[in-house]
C-alpha positions in Angstrom: 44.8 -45.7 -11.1 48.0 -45.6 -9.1 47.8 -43.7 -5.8 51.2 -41.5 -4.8 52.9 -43.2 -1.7 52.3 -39.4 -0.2 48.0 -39.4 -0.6 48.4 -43.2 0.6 46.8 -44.2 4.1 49.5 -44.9 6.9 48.4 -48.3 7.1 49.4 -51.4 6.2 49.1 -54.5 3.8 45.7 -55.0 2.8 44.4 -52.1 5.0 46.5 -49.6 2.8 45.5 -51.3 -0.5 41.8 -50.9 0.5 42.2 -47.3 1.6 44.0 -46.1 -1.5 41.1 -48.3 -3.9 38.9 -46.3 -2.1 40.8 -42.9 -2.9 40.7 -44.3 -6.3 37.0 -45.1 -6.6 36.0 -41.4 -4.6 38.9 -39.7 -7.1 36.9 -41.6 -10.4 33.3 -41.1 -9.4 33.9 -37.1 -9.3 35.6 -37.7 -12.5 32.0 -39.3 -13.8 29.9 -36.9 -12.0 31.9 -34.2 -13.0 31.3 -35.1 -16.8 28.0 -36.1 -16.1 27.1 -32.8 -15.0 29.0 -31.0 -18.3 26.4 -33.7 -20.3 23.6 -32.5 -18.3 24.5 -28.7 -18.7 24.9 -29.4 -22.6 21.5 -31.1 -23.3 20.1 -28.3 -20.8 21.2 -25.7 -22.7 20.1 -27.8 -26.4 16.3 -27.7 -24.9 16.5 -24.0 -23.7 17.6 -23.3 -27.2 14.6 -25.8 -28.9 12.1 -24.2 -26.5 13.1 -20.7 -27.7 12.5 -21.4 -31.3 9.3 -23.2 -30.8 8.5 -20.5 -29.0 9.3 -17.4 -31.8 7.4 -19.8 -34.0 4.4 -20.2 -32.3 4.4 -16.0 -32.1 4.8 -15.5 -35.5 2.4 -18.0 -36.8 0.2 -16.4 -33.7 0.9 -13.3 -35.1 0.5 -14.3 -38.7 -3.2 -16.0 -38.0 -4.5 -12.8 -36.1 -3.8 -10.5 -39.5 
């Protein structure tokens, strides 16, 4: 991942590499965090949904038995 010269640290040589790897690595982990949270939300949401059915099932087989 390039780093603009303008987000790059006013250092130099080696010091500026390391500084704008660093920008690179912070900038990528949010990326990953950031998708890992979307992943999260979406199997969240996929259980909620499974838990609701087995739930209407489980009433209308409840229901069903005490008839």
């Amino acid at each position: 991942m390039a780093i603009p010269d303008d987000n790059r640290c006013d250092l130099g040589g080696r010091a500026a590499d390391a500084c704008s790897d660093m920008l690179a690595s912070f900038h990528a982990a949010k990326i990953m965090r950031s998708q890992a949270k979307q992943n999260l939300e979406f199997k969240a949401d996929a259980l909620t949904e499974s838990i609701c059915r087995w739930e209407d099932m489980n009433v209308r087989l409840l229901h069903s038995i005490s008839q």
